[in-house]
mmCIF file of the N, C-alpha and C atoms, coordinates in Angstrom:
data_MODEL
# 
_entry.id   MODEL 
# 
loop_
_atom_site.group_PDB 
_atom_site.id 
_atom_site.type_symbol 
_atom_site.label_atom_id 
_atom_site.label_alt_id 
_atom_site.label_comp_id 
_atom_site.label_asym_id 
_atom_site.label_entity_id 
_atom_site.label_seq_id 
_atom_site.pdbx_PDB_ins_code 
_atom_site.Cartn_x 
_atom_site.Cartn_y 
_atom_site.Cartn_z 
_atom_site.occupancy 
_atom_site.B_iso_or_equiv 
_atom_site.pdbx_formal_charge 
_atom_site.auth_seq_id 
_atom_site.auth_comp_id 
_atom_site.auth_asym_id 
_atom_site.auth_atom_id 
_atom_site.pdbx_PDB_model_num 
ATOM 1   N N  . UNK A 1 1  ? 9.819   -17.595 29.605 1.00 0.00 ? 1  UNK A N  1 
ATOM 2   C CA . UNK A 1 1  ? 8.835   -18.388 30.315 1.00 0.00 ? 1  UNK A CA 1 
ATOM 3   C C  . UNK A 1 1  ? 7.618   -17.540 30.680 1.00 0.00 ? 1  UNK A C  1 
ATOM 4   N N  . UNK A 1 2  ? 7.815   -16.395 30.775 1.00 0.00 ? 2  UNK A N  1 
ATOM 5   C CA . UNK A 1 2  ? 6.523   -15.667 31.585 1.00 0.00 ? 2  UNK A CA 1 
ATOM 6   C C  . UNK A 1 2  ? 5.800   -14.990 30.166 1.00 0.00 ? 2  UNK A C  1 
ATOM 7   N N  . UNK A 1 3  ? 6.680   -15.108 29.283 1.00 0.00 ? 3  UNK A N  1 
ATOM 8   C CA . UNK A 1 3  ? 5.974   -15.044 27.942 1.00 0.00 ? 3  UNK A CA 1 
ATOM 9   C C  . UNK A 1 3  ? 5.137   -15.860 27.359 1.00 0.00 ? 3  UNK A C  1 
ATOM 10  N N  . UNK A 1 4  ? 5.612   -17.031 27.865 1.00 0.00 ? 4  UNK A N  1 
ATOM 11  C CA . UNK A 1 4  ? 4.600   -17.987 27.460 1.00 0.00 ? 4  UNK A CA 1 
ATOM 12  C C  . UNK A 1 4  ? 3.528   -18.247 28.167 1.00 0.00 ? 4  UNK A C  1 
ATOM 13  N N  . UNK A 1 5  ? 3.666   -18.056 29.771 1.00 0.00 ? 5  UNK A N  1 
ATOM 14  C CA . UNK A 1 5  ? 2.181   -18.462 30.628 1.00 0.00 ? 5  UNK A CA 1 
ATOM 15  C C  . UNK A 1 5  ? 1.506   -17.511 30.263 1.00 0.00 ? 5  UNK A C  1 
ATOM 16  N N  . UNK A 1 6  ? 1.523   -15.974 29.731 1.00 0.00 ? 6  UNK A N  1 
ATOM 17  C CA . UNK A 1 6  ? 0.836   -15.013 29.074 1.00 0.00 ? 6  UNK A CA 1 
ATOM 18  C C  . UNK A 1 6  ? -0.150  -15.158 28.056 1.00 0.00 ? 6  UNK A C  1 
ATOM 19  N N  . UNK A 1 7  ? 0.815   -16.275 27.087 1.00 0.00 ? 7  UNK A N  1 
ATOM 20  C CA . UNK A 1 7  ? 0.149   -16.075 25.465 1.00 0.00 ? 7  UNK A CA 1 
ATOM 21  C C  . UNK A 1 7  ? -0.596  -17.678 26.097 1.00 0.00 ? 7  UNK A C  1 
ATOM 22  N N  . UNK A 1 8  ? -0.374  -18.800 26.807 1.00 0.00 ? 8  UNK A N  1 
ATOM 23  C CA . UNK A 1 8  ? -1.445  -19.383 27.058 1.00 0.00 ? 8  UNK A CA 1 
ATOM 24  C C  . UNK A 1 8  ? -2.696  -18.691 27.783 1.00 0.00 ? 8  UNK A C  1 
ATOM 25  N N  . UNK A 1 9  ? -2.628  -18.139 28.876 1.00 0.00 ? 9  UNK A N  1 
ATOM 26  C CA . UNK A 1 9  ? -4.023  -17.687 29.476 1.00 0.00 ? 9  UNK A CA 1 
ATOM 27  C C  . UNK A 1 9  ? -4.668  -16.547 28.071 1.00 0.00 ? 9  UNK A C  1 
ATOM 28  N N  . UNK A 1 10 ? -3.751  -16.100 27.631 1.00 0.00 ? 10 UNK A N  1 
ATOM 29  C CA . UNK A 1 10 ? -4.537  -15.912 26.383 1.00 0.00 ? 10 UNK A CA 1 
ATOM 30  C C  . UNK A 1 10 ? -5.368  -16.034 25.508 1.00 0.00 ? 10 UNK A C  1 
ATOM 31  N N  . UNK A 1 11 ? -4.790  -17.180 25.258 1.00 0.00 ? 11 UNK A N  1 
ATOM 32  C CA . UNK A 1 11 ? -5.772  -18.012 24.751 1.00 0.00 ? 11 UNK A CA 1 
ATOM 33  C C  . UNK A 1 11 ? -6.673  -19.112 24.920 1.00 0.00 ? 11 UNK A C  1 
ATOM 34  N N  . UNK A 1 12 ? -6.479  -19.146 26.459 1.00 0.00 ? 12 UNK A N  1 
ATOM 35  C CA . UNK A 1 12 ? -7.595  -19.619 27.796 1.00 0.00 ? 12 UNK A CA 1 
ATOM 36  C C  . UNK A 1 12 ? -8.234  -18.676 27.441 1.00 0.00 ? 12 UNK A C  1 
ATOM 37  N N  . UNK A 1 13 ? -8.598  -17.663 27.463 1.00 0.00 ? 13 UNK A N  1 
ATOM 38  C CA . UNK A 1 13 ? -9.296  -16.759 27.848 1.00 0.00 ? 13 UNK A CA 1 
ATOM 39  C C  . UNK A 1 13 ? -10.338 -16.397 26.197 1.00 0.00 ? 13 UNK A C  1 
ATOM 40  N N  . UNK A 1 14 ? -9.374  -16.585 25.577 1.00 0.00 ? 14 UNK A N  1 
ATOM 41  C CA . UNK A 1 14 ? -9.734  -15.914 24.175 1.00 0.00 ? 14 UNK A CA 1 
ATOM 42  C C  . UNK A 1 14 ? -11.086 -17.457 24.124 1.00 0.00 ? 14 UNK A C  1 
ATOM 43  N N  . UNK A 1 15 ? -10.578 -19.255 24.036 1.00 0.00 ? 15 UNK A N  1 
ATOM 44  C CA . UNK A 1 15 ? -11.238 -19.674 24.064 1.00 0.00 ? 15 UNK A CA 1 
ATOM 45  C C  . UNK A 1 15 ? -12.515 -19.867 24.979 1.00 0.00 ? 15 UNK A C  1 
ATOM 46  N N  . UNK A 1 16 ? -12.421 -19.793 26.033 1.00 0.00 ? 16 UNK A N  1 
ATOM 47  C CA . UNK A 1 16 ? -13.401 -19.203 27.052 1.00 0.00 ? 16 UNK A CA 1 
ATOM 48  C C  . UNK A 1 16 ? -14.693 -17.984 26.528 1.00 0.00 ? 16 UNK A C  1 
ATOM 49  N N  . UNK A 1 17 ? -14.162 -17.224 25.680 1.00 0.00 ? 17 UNK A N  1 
ATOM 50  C CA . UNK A 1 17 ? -15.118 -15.666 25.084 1.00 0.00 ? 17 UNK A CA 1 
ATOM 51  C C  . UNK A 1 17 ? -15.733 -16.685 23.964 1.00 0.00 ? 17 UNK A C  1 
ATOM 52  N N  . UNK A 1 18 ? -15.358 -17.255 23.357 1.00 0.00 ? 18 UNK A N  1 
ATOM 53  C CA . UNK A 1 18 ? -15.120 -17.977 21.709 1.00 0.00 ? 18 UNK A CA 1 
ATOM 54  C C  . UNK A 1 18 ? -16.656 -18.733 22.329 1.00 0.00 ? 18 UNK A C  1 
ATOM 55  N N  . UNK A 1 19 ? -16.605 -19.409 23.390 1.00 0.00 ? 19 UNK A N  1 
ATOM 56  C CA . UNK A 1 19 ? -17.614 -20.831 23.520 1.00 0.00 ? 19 UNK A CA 1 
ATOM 57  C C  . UNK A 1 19 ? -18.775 -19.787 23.733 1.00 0.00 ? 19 UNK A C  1 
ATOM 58  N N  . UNK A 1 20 ? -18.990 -18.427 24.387 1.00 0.00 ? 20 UNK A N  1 
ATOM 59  C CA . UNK A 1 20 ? -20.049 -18.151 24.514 1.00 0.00 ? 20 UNK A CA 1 
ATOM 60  C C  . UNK A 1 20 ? -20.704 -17.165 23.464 1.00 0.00 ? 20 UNK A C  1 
ATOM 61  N N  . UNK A 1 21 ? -22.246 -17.753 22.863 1.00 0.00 ? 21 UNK A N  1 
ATOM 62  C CA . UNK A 1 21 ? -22.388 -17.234 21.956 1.00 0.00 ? 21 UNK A CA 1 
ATOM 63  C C  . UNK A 1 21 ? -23.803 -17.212 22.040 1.00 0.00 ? 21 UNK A C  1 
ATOM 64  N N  . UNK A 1 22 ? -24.580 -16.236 21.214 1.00 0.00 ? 22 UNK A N  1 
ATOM 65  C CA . UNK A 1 22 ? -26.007 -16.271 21.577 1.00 0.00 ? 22 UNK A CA 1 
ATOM 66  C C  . UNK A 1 22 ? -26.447 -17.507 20.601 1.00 0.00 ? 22 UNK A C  1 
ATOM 67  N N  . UNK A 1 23 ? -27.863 -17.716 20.887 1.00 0.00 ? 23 UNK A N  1 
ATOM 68  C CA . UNK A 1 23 ? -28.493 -19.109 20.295 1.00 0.00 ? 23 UNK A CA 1 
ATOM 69  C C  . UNK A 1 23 ? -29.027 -18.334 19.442 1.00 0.00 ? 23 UNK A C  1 
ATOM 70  N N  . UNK A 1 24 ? -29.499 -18.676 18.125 1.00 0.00 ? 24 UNK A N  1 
ATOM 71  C CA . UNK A 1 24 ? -30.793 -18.229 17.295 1.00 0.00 ? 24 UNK A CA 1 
ATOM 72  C C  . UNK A 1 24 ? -31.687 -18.533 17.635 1.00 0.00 ? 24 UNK A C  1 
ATOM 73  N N  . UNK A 1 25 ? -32.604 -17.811 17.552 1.00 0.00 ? 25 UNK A N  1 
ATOM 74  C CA . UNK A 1 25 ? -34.194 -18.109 17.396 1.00 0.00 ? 25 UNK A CA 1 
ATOM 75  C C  . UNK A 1 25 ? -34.043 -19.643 16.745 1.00 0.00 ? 25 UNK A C  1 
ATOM 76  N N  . UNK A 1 26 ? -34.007 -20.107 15.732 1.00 0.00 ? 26 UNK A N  1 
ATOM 77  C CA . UNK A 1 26 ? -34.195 -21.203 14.711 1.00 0.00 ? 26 UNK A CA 1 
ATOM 78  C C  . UNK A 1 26 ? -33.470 -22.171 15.351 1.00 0.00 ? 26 UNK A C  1 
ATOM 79  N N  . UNK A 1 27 ? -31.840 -21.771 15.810 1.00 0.00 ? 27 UNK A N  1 
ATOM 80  C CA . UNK A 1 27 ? -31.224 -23.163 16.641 1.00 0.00 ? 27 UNK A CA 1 
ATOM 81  C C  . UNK A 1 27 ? -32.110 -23.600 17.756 1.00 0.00 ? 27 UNK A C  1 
ATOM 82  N N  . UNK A 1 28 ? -32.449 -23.004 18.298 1.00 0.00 ? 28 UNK A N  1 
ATOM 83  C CA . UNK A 1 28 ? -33.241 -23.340 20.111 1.00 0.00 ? 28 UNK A CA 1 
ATOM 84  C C  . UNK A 1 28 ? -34.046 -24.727 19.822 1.00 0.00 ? 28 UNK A C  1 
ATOM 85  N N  . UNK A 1 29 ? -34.428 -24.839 18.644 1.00 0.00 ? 29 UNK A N  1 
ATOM 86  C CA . UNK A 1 29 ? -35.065 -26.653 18.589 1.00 0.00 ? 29 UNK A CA 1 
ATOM 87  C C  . UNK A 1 29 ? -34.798 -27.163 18.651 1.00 0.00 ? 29 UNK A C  1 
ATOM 88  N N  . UNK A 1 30 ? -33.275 -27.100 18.293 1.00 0.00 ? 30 UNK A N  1 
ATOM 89  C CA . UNK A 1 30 ? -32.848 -28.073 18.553 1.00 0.00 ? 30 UNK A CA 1 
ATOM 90  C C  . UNK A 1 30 ? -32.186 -28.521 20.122 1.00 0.00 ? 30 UNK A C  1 
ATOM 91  N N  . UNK A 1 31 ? -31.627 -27.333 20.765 1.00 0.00 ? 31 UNK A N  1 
ATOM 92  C CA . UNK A 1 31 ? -31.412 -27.920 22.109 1.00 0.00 ? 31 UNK A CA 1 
ATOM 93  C C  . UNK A 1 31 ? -32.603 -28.210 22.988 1.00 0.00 ? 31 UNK A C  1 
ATOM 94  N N  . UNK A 1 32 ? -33.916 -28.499 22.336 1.00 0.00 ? 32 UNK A N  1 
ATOM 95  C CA . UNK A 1 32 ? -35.236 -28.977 23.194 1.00 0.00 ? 32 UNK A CA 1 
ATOM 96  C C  . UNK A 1 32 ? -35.245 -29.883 22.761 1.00 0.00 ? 32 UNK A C  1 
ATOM 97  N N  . UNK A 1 33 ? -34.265 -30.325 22.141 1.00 0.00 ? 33 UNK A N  1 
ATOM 98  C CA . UNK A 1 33 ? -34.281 -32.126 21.055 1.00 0.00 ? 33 UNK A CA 1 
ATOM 99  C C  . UNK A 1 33 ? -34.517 -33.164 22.614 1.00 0.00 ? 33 UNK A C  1 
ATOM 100 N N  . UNK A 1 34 ? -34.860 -34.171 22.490 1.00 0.00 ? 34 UNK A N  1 
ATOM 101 C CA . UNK A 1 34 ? -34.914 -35.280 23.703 1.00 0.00 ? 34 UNK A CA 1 
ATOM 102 C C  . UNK A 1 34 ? -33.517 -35.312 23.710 1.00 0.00 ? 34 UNK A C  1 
ATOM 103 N N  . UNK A 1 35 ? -32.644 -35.784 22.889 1.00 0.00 ? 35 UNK A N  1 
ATOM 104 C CA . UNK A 1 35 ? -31.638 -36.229 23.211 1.00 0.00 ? 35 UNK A CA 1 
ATOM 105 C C  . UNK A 1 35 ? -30.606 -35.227 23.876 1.00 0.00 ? 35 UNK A C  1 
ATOM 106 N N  . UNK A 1 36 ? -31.232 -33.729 23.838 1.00 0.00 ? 36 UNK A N  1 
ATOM 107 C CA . UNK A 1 36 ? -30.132 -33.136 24.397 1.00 0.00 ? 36 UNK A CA 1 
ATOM 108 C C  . UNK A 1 36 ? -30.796 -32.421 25.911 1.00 0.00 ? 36 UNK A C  1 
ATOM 109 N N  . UNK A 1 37 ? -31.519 -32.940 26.178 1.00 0.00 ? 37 UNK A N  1 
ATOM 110 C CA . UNK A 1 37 ? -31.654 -32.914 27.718 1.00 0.00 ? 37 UNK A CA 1 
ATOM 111 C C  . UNK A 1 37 ? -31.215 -34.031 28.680 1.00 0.00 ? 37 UNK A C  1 
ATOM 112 N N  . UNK A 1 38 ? -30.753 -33.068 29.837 1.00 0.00 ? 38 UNK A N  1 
ATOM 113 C CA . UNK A 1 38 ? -30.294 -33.802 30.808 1.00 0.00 ? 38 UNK A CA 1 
ATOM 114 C C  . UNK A 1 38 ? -31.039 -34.643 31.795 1.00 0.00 ? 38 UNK A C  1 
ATOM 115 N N  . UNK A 1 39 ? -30.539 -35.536 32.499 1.00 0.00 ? 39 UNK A N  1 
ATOM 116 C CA . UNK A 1 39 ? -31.216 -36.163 33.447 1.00 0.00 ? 39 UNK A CA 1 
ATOM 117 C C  . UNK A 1 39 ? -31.858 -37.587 32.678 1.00 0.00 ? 39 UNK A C  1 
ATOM 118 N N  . UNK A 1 40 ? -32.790 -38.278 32.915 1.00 0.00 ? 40 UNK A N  1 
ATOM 119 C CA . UNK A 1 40 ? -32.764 -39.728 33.012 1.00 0.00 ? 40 UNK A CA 1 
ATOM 120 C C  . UNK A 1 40 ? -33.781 -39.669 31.332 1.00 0.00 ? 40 UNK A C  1 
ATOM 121 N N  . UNK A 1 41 ? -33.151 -40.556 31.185 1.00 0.00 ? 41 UNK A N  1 
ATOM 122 C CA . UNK A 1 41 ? -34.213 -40.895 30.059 1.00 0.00 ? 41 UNK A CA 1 
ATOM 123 C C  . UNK A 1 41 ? -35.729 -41.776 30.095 1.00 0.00 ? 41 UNK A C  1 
ATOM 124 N N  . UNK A 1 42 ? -36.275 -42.051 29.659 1.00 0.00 ? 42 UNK A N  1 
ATOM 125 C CA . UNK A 1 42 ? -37.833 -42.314 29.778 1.00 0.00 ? 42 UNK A CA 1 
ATOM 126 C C  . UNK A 1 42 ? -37.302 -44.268 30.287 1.00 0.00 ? 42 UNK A C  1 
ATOM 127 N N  . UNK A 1 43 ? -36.472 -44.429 29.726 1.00 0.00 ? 43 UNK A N  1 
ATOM 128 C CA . UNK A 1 43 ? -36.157 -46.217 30.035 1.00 0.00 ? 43 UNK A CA 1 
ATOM 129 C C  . UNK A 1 43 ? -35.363 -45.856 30.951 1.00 0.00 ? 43 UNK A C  1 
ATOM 130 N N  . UNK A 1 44 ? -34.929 -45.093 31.894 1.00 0.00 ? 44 UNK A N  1 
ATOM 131 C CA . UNK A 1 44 ? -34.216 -44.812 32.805 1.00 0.00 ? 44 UNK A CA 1 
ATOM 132 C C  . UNK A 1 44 ? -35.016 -44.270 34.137 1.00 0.00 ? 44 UNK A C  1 
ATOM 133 N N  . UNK A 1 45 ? -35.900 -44.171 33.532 1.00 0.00 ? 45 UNK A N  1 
ATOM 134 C CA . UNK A 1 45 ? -37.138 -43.340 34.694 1.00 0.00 ? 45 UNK A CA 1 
ATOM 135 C C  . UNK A 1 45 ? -37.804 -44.676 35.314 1.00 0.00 ? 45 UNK A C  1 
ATOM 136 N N  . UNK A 1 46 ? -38.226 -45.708 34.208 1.00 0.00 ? 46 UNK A N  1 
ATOM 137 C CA . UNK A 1 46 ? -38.991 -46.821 34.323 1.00 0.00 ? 46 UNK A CA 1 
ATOM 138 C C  . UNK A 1 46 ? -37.986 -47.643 35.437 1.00 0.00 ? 46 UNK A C  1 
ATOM 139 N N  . UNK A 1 47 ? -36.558 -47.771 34.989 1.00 0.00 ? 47 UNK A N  1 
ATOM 140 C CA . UNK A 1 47 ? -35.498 -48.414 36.255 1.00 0.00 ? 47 UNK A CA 1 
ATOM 141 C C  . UNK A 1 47 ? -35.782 -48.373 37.153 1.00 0.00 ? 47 UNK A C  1 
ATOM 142 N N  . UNK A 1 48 ? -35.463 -46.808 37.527 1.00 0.00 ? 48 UNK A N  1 
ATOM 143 C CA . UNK A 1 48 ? -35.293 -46.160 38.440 1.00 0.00 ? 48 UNK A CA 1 
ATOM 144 C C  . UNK A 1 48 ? -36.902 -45.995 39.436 1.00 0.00 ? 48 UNK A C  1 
ATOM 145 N N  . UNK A 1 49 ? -37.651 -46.289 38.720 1.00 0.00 ? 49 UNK A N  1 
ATOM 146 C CA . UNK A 1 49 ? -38.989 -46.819 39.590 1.00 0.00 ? 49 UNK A CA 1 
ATOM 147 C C  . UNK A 1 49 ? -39.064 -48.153 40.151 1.00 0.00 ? 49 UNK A C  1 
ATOM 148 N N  . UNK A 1 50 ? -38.758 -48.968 39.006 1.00 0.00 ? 50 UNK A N  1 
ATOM 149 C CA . UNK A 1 50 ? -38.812 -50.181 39.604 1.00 0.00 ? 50 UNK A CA 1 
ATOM 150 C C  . UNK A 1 50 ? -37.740 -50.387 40.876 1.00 0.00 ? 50 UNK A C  1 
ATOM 151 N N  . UNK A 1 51 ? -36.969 -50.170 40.502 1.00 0.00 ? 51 UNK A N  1 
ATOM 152 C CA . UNK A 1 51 ? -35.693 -50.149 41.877 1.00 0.00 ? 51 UNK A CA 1 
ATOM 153 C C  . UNK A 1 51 ? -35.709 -49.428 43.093 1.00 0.00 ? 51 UNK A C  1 
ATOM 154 N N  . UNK A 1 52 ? -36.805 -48.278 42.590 1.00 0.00 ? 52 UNK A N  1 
ATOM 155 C CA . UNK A 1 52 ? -37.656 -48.084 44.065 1.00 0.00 ? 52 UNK A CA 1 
ATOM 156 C C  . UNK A 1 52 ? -38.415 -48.876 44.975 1.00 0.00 ? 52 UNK A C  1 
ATOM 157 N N  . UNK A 1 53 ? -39.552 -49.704 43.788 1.00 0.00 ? 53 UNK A N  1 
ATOM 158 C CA . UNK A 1 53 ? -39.931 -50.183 44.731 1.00 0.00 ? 53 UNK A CA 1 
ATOM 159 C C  . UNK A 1 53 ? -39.911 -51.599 45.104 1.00 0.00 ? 53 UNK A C  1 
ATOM 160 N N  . UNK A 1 54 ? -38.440 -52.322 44.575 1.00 0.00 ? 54 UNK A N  1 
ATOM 161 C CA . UNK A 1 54 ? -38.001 -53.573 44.840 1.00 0.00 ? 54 UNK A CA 1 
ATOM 162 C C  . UNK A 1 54 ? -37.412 -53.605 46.628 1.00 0.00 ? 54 UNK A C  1 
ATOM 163 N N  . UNK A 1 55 ? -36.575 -51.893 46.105 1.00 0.00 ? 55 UNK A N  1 
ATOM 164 C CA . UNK A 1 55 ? -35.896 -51.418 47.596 1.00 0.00 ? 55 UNK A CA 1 
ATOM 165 C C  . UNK A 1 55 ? -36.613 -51.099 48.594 1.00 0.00 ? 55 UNK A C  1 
ATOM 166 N N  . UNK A 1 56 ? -36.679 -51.949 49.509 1.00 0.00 ? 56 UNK A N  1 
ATOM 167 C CA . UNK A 1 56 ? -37.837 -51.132 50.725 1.00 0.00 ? 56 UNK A CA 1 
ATOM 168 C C  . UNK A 1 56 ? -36.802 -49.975 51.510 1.00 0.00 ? 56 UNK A C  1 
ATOM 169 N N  . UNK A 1 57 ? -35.628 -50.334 51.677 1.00 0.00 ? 57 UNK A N  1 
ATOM 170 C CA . UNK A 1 57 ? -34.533 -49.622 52.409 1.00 0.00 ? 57 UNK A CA 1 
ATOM 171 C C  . UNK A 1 57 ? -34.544 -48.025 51.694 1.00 0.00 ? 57 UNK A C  1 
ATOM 172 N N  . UNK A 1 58 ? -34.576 -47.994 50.151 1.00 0.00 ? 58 UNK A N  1 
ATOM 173 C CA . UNK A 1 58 ? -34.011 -46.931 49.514 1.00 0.00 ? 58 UNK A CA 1 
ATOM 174 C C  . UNK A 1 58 ? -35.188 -45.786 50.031 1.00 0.00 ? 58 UNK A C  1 
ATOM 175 N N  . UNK A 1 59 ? -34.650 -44.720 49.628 1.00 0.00 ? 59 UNK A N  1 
ATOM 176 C CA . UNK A 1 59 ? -35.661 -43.613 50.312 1.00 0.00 ? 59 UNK A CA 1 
ATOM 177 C C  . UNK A 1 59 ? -35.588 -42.305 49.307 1.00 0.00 ? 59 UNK A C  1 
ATOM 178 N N  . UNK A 1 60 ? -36.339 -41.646 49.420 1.00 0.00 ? 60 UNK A N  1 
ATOM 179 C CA . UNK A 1 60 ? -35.969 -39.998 49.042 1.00 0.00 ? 60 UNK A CA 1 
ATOM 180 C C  . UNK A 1 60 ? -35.719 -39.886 47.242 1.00 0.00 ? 60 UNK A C  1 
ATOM 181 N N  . UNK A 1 61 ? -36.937 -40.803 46.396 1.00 0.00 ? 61 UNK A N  1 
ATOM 182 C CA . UNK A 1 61 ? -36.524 -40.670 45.418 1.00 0.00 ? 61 UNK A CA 1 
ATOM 183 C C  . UNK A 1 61 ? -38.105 -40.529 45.139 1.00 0.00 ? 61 UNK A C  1 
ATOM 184 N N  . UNK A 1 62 ? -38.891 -40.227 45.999 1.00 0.00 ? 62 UNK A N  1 
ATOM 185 C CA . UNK A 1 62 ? -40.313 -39.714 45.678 1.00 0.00 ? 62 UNK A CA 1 
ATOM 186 C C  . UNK A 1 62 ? -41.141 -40.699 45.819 1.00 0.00 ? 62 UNK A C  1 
ATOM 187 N N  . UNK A 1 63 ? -41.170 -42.011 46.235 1.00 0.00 ? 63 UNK A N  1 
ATOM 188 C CA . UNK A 1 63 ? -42.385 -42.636 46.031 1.00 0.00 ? 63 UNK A CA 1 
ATOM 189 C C  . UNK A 1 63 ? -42.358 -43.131 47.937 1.00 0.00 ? 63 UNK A C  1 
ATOM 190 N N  . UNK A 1 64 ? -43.879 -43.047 48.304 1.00 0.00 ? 64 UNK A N  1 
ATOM 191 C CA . UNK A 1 64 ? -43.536 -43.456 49.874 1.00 0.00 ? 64 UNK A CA 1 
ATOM 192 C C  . UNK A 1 64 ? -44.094 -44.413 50.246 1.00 0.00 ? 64 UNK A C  1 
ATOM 193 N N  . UNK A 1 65 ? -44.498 -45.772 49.100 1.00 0.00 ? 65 UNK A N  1 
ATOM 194 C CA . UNK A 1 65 ? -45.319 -46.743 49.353 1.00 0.00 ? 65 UNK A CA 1 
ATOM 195 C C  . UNK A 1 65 ? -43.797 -47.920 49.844 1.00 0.00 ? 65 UNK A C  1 
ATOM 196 N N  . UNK A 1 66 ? -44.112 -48.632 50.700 1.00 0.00 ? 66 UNK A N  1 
ATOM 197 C CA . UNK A 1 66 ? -43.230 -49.902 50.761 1.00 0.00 ? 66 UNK A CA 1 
ATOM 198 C C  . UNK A 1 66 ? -42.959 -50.602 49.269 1.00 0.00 ? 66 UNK A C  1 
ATOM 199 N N  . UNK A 1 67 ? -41.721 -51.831 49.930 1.00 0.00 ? 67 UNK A N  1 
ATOM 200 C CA . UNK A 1 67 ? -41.464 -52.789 48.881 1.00 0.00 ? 67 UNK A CA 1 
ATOM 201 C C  . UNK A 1 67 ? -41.686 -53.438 48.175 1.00 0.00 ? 67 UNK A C  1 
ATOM 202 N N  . UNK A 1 68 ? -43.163 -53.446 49.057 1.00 0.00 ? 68 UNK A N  1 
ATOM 203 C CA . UNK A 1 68 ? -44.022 -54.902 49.191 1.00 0.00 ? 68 UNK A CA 1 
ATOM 204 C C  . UNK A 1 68 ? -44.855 -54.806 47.516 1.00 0.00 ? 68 UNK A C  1 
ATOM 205 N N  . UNK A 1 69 ? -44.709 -53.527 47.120 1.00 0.00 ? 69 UNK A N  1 
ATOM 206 C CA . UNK A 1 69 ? -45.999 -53.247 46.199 1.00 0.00 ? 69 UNK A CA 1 
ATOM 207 C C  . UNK A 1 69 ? -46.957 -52.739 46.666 1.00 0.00 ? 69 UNK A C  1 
ATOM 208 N N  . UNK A 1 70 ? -47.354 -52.567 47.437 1.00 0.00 ? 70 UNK A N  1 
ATOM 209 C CA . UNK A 1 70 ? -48.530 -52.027 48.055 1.00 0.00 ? 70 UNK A CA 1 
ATOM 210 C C  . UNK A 1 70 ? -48.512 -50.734 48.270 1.00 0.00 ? 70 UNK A C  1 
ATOM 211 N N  . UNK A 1 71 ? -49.800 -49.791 48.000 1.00 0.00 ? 71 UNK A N  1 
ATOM 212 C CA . UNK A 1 71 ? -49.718 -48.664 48.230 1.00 0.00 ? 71 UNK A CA 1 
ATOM 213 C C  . UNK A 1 71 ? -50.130 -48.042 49.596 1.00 0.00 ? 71 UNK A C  1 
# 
């Protein structure tokens, strides 16, 4: 048994070294791709505005005009 929790963290560990790896120069375009950034997407931004300012209650998402529409 203690042979085996060994040869697993083992290879916890071995996969853990394995995932980190340098980027190329040439790959890096691709993780600036749109699709591989995080956070809201451009039709997700537009929501997330409007639902600001439907919400008069909601707060703290950057915009400080009322519900009403009005600035």
């Amino acid at each position: 048994m203690r042979t085996r929790s060994k040869l697993v963290l083992f290879f916890g560990v071995l996969v853990m070294f394995y995932s980190c790896q340098a980027v190329k120069p040439y790959q890096r375009s691709y993780l600036n791709d749109s699709s591989m950034q995080m956070g809201l997407s451009k039709s997700g931004a537009i929501e997330n505005y409007a639902q600001t300012i439907r919400e008069g209650a909601s707060g703290a998402r950057g915009k400080s005009s009322g519900g009403c529409g009005c600035n």
